[in-house]
C-alpha positions as CSV (number, residue, x, y, z in Angstrom):
1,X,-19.6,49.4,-87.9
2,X,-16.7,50.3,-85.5
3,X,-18.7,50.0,-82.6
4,X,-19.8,46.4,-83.9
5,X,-16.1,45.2,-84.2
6,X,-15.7,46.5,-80.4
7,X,-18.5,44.8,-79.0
8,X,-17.5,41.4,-80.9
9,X,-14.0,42.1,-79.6
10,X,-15.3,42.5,-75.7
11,X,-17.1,39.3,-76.2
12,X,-14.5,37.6,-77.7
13,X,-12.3,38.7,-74.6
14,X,-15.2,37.9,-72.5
15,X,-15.3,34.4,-73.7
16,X,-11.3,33.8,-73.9
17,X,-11.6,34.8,-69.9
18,X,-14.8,32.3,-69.4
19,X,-13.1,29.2,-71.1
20,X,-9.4,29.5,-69.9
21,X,-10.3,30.8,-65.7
22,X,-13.0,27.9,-65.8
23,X,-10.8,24.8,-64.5
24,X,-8.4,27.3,-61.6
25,X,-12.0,28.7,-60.3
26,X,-13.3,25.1,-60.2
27,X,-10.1,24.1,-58.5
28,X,-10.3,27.0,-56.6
29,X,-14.1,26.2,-55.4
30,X,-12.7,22.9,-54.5
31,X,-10.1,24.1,-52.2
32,X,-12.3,26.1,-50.2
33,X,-14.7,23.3,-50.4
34,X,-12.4,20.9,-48.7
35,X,-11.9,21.3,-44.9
36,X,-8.7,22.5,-43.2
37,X,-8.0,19.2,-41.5
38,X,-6.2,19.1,-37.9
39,X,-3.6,16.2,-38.1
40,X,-1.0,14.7,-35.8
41,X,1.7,12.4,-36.9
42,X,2.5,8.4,-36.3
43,X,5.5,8.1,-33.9
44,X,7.9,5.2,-33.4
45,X,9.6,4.8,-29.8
46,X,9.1,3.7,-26.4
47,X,5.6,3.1,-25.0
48,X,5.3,2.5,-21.0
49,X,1.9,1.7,-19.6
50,X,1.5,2.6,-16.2
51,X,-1.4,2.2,-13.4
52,X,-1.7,5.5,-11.0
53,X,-2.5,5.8,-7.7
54,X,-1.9,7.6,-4.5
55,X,-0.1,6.1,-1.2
56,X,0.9,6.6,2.4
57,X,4.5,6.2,3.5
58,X,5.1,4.4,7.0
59,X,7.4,2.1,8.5
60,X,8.0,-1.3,7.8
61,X,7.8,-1.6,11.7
62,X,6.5,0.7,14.1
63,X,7.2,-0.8,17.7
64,X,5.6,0.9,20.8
65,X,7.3,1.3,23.6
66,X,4.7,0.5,27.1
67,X,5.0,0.4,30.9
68,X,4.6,-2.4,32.5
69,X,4.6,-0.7,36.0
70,X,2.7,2.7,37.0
71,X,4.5,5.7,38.8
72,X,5.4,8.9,38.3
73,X,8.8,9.5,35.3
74,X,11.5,10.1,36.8
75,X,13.3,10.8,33.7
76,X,13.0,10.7,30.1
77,X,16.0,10.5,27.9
78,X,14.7,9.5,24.9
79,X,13.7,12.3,22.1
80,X,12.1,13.2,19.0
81,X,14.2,11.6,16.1
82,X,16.7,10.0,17.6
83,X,18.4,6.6,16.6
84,X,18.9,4.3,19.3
85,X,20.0,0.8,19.8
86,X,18.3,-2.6,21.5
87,X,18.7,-1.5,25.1
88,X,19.2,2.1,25.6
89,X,17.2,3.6,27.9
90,X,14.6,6.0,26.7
91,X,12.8,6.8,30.1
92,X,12.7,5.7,34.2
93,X,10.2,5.6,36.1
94,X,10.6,6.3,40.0
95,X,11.1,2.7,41.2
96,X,10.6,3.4,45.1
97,X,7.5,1.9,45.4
98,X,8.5,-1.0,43.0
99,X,11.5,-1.6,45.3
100,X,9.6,-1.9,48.1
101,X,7.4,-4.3,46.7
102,X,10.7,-6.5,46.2
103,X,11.7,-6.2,49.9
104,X,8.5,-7.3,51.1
105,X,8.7,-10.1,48.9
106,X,12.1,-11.0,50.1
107,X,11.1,-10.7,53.5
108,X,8.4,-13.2,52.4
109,X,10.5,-15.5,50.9
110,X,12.4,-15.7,53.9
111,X,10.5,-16.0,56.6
112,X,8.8,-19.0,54.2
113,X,12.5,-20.4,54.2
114,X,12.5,-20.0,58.4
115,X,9.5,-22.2,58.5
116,X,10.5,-25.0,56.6
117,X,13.5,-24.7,58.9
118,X,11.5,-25.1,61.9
119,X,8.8,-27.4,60.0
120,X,12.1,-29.7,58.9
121,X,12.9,-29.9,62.7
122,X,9.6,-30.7,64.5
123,X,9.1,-33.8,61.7
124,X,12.8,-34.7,62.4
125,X,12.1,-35.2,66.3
126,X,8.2,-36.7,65.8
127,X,10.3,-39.2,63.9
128,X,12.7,-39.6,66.2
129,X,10.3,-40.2,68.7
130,X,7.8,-42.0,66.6
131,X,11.2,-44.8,66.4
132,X,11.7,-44.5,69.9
133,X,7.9,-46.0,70.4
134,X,8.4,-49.2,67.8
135,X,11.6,-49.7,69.9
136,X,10.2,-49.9,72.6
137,X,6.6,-52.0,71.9
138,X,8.9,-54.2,69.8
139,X,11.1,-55.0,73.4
140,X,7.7,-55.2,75.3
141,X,3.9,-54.6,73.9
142,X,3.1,-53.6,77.6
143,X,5.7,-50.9,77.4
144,X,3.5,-48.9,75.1
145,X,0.1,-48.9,74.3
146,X,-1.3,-49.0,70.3
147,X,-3.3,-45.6,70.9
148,X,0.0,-44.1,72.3
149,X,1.9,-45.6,69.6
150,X,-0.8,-43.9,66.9
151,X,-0.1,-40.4,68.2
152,X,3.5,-40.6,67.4
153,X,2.7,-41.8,64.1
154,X,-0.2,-39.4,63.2
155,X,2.1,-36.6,64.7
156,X,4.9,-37.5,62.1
157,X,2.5,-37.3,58.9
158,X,1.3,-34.1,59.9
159,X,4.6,-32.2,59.9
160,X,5.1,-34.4,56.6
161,X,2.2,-32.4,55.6
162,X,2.8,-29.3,56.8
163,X,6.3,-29.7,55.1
164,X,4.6,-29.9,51.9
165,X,2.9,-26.8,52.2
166,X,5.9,-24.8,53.8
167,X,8.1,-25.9,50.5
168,X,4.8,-24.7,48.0
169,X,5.0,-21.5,50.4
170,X,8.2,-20.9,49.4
171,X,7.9,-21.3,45.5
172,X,4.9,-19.2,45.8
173,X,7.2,-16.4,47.7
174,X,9.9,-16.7,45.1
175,X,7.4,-16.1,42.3
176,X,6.4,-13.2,44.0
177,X,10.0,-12.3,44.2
178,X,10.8,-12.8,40.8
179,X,7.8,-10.6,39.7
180,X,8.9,-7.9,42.3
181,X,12.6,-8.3,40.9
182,X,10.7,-8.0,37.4
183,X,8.3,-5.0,38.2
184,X,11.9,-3.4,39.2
185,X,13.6,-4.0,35.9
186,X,10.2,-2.4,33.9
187,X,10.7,0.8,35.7
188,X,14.0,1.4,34.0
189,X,12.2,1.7,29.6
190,X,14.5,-0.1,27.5
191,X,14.8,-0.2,23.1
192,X,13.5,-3.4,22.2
193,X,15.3,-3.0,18.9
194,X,17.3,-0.5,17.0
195,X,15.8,2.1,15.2
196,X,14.6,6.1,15.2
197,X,12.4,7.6,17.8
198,X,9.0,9.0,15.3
199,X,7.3,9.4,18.2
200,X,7.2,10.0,21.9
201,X,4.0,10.8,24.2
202,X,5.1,11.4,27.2
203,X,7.0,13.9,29.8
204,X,9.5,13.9,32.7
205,X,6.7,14.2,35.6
206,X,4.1,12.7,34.1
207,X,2.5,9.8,36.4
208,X,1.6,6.5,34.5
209,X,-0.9,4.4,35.3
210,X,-1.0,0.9,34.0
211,X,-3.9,-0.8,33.7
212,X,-5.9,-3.2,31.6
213,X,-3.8,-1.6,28.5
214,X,0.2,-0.7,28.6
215,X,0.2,2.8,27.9
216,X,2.1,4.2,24.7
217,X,5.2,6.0,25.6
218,X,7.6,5.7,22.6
219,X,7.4,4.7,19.0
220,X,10.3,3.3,17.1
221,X,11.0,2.4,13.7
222,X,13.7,0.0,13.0
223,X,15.7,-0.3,10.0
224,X,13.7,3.2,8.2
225,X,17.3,3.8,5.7
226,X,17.4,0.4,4.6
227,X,13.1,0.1,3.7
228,X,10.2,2.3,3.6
229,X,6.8,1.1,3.0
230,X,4.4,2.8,1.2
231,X,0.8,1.7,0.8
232,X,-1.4,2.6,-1.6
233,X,-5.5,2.1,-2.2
234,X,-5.6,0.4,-6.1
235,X,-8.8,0.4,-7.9
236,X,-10.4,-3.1,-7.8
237,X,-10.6,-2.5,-12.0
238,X,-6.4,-1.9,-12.0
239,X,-5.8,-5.1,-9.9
240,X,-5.3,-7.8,-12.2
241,X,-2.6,-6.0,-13.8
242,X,-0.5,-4.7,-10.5
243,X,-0.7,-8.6,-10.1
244,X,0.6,-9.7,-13.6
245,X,3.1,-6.1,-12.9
246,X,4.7,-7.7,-9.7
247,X,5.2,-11.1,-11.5
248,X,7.0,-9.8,-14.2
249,X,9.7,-7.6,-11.8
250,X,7.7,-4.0,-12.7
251,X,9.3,-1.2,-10.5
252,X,7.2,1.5,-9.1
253,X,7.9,4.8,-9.6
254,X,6.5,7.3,-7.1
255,X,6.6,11.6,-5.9
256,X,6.1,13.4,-2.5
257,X,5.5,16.5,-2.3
258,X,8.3,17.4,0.3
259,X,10.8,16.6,-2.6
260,X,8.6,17.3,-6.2
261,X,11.9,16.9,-8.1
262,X,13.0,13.5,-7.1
263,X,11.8,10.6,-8.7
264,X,12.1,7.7,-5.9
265,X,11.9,3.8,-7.5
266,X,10.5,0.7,-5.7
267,X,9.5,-2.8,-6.1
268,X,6.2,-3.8,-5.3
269,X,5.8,-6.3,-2.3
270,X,2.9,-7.4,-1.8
271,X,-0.9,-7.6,-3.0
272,X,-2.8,-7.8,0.1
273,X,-6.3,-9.5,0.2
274,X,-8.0,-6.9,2.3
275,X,-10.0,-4.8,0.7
276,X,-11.8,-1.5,1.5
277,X,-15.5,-0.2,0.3
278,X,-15.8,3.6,0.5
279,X,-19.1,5.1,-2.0
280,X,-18.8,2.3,-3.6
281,X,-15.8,2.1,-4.7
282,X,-13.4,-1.2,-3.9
283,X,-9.9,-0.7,-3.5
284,X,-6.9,-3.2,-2.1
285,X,-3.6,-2.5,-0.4
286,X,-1.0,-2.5,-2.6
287,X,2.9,-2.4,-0.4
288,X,5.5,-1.1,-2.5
289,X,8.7,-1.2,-0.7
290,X,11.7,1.4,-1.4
291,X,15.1,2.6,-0.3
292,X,15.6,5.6,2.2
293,X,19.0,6.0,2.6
294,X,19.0,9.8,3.7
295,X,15.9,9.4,5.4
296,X,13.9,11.6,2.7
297,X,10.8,9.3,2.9
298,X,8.8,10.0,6.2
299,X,6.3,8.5,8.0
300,X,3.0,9.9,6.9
301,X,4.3,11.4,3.9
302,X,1.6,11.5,0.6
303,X,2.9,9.2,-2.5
304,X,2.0,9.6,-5.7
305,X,2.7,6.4,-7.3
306,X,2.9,5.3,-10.9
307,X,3.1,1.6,-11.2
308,X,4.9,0.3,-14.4
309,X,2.3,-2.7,-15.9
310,X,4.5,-3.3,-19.0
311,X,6.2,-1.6,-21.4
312,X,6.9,-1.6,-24.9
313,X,10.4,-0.7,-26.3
314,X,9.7,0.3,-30.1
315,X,5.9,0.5,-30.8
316,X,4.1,2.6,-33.0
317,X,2.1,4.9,-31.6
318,X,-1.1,6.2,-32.2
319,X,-1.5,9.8,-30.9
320,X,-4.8,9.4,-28.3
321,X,-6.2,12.2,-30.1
322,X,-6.9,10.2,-33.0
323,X,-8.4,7.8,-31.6
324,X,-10.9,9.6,-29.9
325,X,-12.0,11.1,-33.2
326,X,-15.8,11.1,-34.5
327,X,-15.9,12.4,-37.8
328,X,-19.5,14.0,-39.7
329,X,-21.0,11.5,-42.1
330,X,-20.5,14.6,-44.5
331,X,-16.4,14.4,-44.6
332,X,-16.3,10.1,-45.2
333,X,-15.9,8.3,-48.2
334,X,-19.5,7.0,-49.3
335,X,-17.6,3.4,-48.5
336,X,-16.7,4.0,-45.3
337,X,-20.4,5.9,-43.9
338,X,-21.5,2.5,-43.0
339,X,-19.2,2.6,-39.8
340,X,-21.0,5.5,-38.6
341,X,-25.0,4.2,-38.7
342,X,-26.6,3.1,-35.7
343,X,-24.6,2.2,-32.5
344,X,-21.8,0.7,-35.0
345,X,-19.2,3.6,-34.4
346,X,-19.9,3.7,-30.8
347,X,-19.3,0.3,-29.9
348,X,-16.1,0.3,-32.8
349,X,-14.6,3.3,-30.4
350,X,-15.0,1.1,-27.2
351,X,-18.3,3.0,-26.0
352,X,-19.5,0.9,-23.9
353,X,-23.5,0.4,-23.4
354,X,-24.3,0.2,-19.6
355,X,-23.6,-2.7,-17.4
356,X,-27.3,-3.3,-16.8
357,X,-27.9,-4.0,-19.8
358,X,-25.5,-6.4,-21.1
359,X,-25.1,-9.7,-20.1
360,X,-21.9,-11.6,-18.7
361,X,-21.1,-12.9,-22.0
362,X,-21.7,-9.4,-24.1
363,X,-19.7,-7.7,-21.3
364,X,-16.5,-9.9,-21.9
365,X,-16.4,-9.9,-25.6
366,X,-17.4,-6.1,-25.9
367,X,-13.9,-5.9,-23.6
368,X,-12.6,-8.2,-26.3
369,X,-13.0,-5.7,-28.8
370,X,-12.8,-2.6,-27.4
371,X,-8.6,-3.0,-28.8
372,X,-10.4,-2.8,-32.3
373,X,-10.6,0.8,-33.2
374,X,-10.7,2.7,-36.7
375,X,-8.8,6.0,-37.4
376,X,-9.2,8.6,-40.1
377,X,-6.5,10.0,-42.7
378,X,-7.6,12.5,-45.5
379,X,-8.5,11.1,-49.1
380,X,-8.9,14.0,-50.9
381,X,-11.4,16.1,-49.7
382,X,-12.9,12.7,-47.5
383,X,-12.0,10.9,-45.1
384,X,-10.6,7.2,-45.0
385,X,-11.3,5.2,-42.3
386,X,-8.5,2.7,-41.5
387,X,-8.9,-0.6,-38.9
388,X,-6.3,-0.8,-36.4
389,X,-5.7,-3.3,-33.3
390,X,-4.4,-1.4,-30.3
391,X,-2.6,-2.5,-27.3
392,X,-1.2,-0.7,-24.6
393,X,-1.6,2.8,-23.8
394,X,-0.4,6.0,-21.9
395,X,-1.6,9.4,-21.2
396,X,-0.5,10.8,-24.5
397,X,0.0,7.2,-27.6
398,X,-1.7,4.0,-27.9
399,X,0.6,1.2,-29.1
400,X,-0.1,-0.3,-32.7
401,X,-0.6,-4.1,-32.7
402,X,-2.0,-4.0,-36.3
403,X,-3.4,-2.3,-39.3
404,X,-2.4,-0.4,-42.3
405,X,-0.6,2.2,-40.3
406,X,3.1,3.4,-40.1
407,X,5.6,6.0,-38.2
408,X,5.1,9.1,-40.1
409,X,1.2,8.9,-41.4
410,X,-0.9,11.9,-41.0
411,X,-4.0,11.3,-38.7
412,X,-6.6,13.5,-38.7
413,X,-8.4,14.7,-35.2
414,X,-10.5,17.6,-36.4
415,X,-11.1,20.3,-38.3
416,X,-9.3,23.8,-38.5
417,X,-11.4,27.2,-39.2
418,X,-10.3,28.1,-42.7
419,X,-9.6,32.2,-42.9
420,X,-11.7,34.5,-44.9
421,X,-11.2,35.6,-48.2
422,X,-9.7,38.7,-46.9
423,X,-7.7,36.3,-44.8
């Protein structure tokens, strides 16, 4: 009998345990049921989206510095680096040959002067005597004959003639002159304009010859503190907005690697037309222009150039994570597994189906609503999918133009692994 009553008692325990630990194991079971999600939050703030590429810096002016005249250098004063102004003399080159090219051509010039001289005086006397002749056959017709009287006449427009060539003799000599008195001024090098020496190819001793193409000698850049150029290859894709950027007054922000810690800021300048093909890839110049006051930027220099295509001031943004999201079927609301059948939830995530295949019409409106997106916050142990409109983005948020989203909300990007029961 006492062993009955302690049986019924055990079961009576046993039952208690069963009815009252039911629900917390069931809630339990749930828990672990439910996945661990991996969230990020809504933020509110500034939103900048920008357009990368890489550039060249270079001058906006490079002027090269020729010869006009060959010989050997007789000196080179100009060097590596160094600001000059319109008219110093960088280099010479030994004028000895040039100079006696210029007294030959005076010499020319005047012995072309001493001929019209004599020219002048032979036509002076054929006239003389030419009015000596009509005198005289005016007194008497027997005094002279017609024939004679043609020789005298014939003699005087030949020296008019030969005057007309002696005085085109002596432009041609002072032509030549001017050209020898020329070829002596090139042999002194000259700035054409102010600016810094960034590069010089030649050496005192070295013998120029000039031919069919001035050779180089000097490079200078004019005005490198007040403007620097640099010129970068943009993506044929990114054009359209570097346009609409430079209408609106976008700066350019841009790195070298000489100076990793300074942030240089420019303006862009121009768009230019020309573009290049390289593997298939289009690209067009793109001129941003900058400051250089302590001559930081050089020429040759590697930008890295961020390009500032507009900017939003207090956006909500979407972490990128979120949006790149793909949930299992498993986790959603039965309501919401219709967004992931078929091609639906890649075309809703801007997965694009290949070019070929589209036509020109399906191309722009899938591009008209690749902005429409969905995003996924926890319901319980599934997952809500919300419709959002985005709008600009950067490497880390995507701007919220609208949906049922605020600064704050909980977004879920995957799962975490849960610990174990030991855990």
């Amino acid at each position: 009998m006492k062993k009955r009553y302690i049986f019924l008692a055990v079961l009576g325990l046993l039952v208690a345990a069963a009815v009252f630990g039911y629900e917390p194991l069931k809630e339990l079971q749930k828990k672990r049921a439910t996945p661990n999600w991996r969230t990020v939050e809504v933020k509110q703030g500034r939103l900048v989206s920008v357009v990368n590429s890489t550039g060249t810096v270079q001058p906006v002016l490079s002027v090269q510095v020729g010869a006009f005249v060959s010989g050997p250098l007789q000196e080179v004063l100009g060097q590596f680096n160094q600001e000059v102004k319109k008219g110093d003399v960088l280099a010479r080159i030994d004028p000895r040959l040039p100079e006696a090219e210029r007294k030959r051509a005076t010499a020319t010039h005047e012995t072309t002067l001493g001929e019209v001289k004599r020219i002048e005086a032979l036509l002076q006397q054929a006239r003389n005597d030419e009015a000596r002749a009509l005198a005289l056959r005016e007194e008497n017709e027997d005094f002279i004959s017609q024939a004679e009287l043609d020789q005298f006449t014939f003699a005087t427009m030949s020296l008019e003639a030969q005057l007309e060539i002696s005085l085109a003799s002596v432009k041609q000599a002072e032509a030549a002159l001017e050209n020898a008195n020329t070829n002596v001024g090139y042999t002194t090098i000259a700035s054409p304009v102010d600016g810094i020496i960034i590069d010089r190819k030649i050496e005192e001793g070295q013998t120029l010859q000039s031919g069919f193409q001035t050779p180089e000698l000097f490079v200078v850049a004019p005005g490198m503190r007040e403007k620097m150029h640099i010129v970068a290859a943009v993506d044929e894709a990114d054009i359209g907005l570097i346009r609409e950027a430079k209408a609106n007054g976008q700066p350019a922000h841009f790195t070298v690697d000489a100076y990793p810690a300074d942030l240089f800021e420019g303006v862009i300048e121009e768009v230019r037309f020309s573009s290049t093909e390289l593997q298939n890839v289009v690209t067009y110049p793109v001129i941003v222009a900058a400051a250089n006051p302590e001559l930081k930027l050089l020429p040759g220099m590697t930008a890295s150039i961020s390009f500032r295509v507009d900017e939003r001031k207090d956006a909500v943004k979407i972490p990128n994570a979120a949006l790149r999201f793909y949930p299992d079927k498993k986790h959603v609301r039965e309501e919401d597994k219709k967004l992931l059948e078929g091609t639906n939830w890649e075309q809703d995530q801007g997965e694009e189906q290949p070019d070929v295949m589209l036509s020109a019409e399906e191309k722009a409106l899938a591009r008209v609503n690749r902005n429409k997106r969905h995003i996924w916050v926890a319901a319980g142990s599934k997952l809500k999918a919300v419709a959002v409109e985005t709008g600009l983005s950067d490497s880390k948020f995507t701007e919220l133009v609208s949906g049922d989203v605020t600064p704050g909300m909980e977004l879920v990007t995957g799962i975490n692994p849960k610990p174990g029961w030991g855990g």
